[in-house]
PLY file of the C-alpha trace (Angstrom):
ply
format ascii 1.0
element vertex 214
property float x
property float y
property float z
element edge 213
property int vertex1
property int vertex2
end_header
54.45 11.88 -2.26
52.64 14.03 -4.71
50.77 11.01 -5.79
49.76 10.32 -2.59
48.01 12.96 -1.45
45.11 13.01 -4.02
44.46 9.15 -3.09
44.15 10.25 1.10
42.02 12.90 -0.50
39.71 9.84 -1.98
40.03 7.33 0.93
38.81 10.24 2.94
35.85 10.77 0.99
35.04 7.20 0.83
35.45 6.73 4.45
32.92 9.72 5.04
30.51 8.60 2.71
30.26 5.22 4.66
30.10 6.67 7.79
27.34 9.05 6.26
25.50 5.96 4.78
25.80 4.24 8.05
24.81 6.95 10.38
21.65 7.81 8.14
20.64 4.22 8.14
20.68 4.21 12.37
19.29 7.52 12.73
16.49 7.03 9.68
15.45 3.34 11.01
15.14 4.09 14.47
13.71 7.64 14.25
12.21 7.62 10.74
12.09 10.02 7.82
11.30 13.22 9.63
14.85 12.74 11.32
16.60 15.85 10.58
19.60 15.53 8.52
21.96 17.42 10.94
21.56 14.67 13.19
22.48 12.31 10.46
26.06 14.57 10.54
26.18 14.80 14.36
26.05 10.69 14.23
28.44 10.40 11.37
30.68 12.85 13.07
31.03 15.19 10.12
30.00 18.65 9.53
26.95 19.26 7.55
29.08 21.08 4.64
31.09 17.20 4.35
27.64 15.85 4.45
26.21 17.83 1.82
28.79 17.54 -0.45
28.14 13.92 -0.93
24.30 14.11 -0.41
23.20 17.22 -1.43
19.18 17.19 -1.03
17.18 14.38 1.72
15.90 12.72 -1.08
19.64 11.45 -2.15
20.81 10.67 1.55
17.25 8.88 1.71
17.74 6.60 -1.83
21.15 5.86 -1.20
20.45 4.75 2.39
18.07 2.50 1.68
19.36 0.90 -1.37
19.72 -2.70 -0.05
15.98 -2.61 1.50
15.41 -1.21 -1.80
16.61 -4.31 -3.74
15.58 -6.66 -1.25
11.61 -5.59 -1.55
12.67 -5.81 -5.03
13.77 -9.71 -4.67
10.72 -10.43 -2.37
8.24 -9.38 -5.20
9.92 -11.00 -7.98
10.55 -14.41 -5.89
6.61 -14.23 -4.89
5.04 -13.67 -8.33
7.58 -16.50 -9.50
6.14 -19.25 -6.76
4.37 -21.86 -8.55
2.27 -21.84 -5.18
0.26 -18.66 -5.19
-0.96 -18.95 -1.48
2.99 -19.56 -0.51
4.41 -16.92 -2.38
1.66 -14.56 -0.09
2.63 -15.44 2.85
6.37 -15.00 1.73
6.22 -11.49 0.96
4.11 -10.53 3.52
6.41 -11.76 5.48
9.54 -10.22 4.13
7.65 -6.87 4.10
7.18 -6.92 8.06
10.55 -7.93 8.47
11.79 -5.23 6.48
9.57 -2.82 8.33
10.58 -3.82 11.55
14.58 -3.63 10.89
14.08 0.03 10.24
11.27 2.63 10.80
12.85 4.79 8.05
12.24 2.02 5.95
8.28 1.61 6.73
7.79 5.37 6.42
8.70 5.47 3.02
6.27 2.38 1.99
3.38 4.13 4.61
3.77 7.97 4.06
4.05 9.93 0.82
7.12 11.98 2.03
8.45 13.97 -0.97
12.22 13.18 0.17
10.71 9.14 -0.82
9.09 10.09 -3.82
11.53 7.32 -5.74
9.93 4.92 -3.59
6.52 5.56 -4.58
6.76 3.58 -7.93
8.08 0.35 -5.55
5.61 0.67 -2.93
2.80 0.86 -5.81
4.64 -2.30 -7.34
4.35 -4.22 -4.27
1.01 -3.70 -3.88
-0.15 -4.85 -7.09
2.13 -7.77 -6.62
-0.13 -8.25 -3.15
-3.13 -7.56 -5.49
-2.07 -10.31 -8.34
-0.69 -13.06 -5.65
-4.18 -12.31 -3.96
-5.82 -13.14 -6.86
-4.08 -16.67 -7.61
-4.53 -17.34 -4.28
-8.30 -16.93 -4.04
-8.89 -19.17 -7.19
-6.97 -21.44 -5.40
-8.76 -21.79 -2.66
-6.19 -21.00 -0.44
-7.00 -17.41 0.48
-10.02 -15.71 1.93
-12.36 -14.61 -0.09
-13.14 -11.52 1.53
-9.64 -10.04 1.38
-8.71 -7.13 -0.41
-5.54 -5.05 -1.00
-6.42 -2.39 1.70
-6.54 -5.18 4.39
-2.79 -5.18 3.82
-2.00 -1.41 4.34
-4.19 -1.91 7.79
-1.81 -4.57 8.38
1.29 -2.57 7.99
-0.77 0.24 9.94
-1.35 -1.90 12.85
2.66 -3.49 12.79
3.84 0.16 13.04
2.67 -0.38 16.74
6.07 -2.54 17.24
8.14 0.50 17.02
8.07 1.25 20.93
10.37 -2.02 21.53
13.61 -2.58 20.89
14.72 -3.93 17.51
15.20 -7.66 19.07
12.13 -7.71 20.56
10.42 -6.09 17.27
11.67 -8.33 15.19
10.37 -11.45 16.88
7.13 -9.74 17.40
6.96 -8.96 13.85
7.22 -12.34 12.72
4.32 -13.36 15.55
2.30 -10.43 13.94
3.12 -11.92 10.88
1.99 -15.40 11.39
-1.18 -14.40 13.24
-1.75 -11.88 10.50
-1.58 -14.90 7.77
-2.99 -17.81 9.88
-6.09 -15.21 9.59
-6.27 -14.76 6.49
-5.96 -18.45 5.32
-9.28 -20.14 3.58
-10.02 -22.70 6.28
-11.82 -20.42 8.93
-14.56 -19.80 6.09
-14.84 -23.57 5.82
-15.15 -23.93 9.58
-17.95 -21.76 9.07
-16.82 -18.32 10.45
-18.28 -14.99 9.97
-18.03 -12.85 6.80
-15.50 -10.12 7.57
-16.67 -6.68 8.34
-16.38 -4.31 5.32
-12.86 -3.05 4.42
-11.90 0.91 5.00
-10.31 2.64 2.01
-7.03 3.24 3.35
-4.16 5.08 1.71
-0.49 6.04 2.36
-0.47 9.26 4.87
1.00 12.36 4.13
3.95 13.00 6.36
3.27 15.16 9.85
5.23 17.53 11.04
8.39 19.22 9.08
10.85 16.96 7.62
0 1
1 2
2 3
3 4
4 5
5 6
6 7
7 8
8 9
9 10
10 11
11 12
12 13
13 14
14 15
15 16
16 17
17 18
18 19
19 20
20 21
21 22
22 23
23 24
24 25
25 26
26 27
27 28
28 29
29 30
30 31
31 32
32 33
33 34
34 35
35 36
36 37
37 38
38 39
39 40
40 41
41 42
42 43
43 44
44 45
45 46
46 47
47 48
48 49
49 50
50 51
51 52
52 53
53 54
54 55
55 56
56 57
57 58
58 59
59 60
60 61
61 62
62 63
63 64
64 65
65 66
66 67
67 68
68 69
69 70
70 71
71 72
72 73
73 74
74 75
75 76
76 77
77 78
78 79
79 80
80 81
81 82
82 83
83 84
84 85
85 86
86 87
87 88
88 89
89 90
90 91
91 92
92 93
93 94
94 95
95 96
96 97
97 98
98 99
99 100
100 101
101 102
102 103
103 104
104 105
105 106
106 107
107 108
108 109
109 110
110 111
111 112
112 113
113 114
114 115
115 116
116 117
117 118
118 119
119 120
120 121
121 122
122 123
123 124
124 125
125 126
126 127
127 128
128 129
129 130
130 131
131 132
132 133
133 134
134 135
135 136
136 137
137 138
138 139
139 140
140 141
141 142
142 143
143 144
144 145
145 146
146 147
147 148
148 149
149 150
150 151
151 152
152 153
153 154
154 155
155 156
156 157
157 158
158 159
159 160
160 161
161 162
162 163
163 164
164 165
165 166
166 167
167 168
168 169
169 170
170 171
171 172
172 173
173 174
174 175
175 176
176 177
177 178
178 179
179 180
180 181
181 182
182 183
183 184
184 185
185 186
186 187
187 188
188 189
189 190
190 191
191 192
192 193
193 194
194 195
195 196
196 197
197 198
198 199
199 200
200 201
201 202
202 203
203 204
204 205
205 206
206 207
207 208
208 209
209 210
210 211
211 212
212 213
């Protein structure tokens, strides 16, 4: 029996951090970063002391919530800059990106906004855009991209798919990947060849700063 009790101790940790995990993951994706974290504890049904003990700052909560989106924007980069087909490994991350986004809101705050709970993100966010940059590249000697795109078209992309986040995550999801396709049948080579216009110039567009208190 003595043994016993320090193991419930641990299975009752473990079960709170999951539920912790879990809860932050809902509340973050649907309501995004500036969620506060008490209602991360009012959804996990713990007290904010339980939740703190295993998360104490936003900033862990945040990194350990978003761990498998993490890796998987990870994964999308790496498999991209691997394709032997530049113009195929574009339209695969761009892809995975707006799915990503549109699974969680949390998710596409910390690629759009500079919060300072995200700051670990910054260095991934930063990766995937020169990744976007270098596939961009390959694909325009290829003759499979448009000339006239640049890296900021991408972030007014992502700023214009943020507009999903009114519908339901079904219906966002399957508009994402509609975005998604429009977004990359537009930017293919072949409208220049059919003798289109020259895009307007692009805007300098950067990540936002977060509004409101977090």
């Amino acid at each position: 029996m003595p043994g016993r009790l320090p193991q419930l101790v641990r299975s009752d940790a473990r079960d709170n951090r999951a539920r912790i995990l879990d809860a932050a993951r809902a509340v973050f994706g649907e309501q995004g970063l500036g969620a506060p974290v008490r209602e991360v504890a009012r959804h996990a049904e713990v007290g904010p002391a339980t939740l703190y003990r295993h998360f104490p700052t936003k900033q862990a909560l945040i990194a350990a919530a978003f761990a498998e989106q993490r890796r998987a924007c990870h994964a999308a980069v790496r498999d991209a800059l691997a394709d032997p087909d530049p113009w195929h490994g574009f339209q695969g991350l761009v892809e995975e990106i707006c799915e990503l986004h549109a699974r969680s809101r949390g998710f596409a705050d910390i690629f759009m906004t500079t919060y300072p709970e995200a700051a670990d993100f910054t260095a991934d966010r930063e990766r995937t855009v020169r990744a976007v940059g270098e596939l961009a590249r390959r694909a325009q000697e290829a003759g499979r991209l448009r000339s006239g795109f640049v890296v900021d078209d991408l972030i007014l992309m992502f700023m214009a798919h943020r507009g999903l986040y009114d519908a339901p995550v079904p219906a966002r999801l399957v508009a994402s990947r509609r975005f998604a396709a429009y977004v990359i049948e537009a930017l293919r080579a072949a409208p220049e060849r059919d003798g289109s216009p020259p895009l307007p110039p692009a805007p300098h567009l950067r990540v936002a700063e977060p509004s409101g208190t977090v």
